[in-house]
RODO-2510 file (C-alpha; in nm, 4 decimals, decimal comma):
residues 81
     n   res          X          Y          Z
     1     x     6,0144     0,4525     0,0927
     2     x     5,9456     0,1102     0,0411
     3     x     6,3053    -0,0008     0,1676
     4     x     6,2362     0,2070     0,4665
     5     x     5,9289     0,0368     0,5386
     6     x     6,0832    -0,2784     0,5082
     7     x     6,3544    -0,1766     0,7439
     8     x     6,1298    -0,0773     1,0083
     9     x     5,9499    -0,4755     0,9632
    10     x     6,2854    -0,6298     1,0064
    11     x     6,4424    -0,3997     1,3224
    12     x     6,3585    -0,4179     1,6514
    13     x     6,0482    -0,2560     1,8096
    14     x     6,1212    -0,1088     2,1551
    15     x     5,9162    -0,1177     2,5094
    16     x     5,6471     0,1501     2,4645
    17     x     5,7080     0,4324     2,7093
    18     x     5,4267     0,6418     2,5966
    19     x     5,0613     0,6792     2,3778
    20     x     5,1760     0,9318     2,1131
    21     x     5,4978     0,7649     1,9316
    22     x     5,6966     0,4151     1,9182
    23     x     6,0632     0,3349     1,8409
    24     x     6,2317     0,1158     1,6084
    25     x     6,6001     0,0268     1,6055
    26     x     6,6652    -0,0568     1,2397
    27     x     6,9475    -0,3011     1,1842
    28     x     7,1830     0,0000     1,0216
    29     x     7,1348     0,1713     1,3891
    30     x     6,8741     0,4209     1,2871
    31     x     6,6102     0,4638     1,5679
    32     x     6,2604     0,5145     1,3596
    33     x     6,0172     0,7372     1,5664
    34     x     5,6323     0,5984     1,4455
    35     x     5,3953     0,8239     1,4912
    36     x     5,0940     0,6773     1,6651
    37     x     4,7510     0,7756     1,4214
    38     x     4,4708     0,5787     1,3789
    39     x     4,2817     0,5137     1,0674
    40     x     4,0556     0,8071     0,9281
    41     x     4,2320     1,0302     1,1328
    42     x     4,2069     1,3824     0,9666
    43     x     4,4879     1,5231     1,1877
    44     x     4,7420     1,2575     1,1690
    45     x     4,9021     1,3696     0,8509
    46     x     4,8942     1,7264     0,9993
    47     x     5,0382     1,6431     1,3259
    48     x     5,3108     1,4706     1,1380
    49     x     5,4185     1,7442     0,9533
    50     x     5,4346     1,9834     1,2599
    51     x     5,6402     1,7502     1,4687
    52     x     5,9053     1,7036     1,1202
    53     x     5,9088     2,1005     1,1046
    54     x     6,0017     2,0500     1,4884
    55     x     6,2894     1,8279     1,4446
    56     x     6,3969     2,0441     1,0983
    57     x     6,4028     2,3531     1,2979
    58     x     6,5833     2,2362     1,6088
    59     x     6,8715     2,0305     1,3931
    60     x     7,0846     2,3234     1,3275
    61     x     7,1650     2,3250     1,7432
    62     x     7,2571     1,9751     1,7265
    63     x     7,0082     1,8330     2,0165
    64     x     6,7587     1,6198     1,8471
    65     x     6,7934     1,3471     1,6029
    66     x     6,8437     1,3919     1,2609
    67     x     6,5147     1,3214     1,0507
    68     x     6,5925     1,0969     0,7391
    69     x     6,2308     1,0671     0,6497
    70     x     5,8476     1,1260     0,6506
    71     x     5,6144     0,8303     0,5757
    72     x     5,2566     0,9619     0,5539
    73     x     4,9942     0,7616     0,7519
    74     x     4,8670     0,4762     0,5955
    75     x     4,6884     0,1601     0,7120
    76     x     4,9788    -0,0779     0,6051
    77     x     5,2571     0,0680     0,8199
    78     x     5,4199    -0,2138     1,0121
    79     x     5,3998    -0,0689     1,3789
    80     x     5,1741    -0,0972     1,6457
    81     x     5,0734    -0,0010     1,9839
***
């Protein structure tokens, strides 16, 4: 996890297009989706979870993104609004 985290640092953060999730385009040409939380959030780590069961249920049809990994939410992640 730590490498990913360091990968999302050094790649390029995207225009915002919306209030629930950013993009980063990691130099290996991964796009990382962040999950917008803020801190104390109860919900954020359950939110997260449901939308990775979404993208885990719909990869079989071949139409989303494939999801590498889940970072839980945590103060120190390198994104922001």
């Amino acid at each position: 996890m730590a490498d990913l985290l360091a990968a999302i640092r050094e790649g390029e953060a995207l225009p915002a297009t919306g209030t629930a999730h950013g993009h980063v385009r990691l130099k290996d040409g991964r796009l990382a989706r962040i999950a917008y939380a803020y801190e104390d959030d109860p919900t954020a780590a359950a939110r997260l979870h449901l939308q990775a069961e979404a993208f885990r249920h719909l990869a079989p049809a071949g139409r989303t993104p494939r999801l590498h990994e889940v970072i839980e939410p945590r103060p120190d992640c390198p994104v922001e609004r």
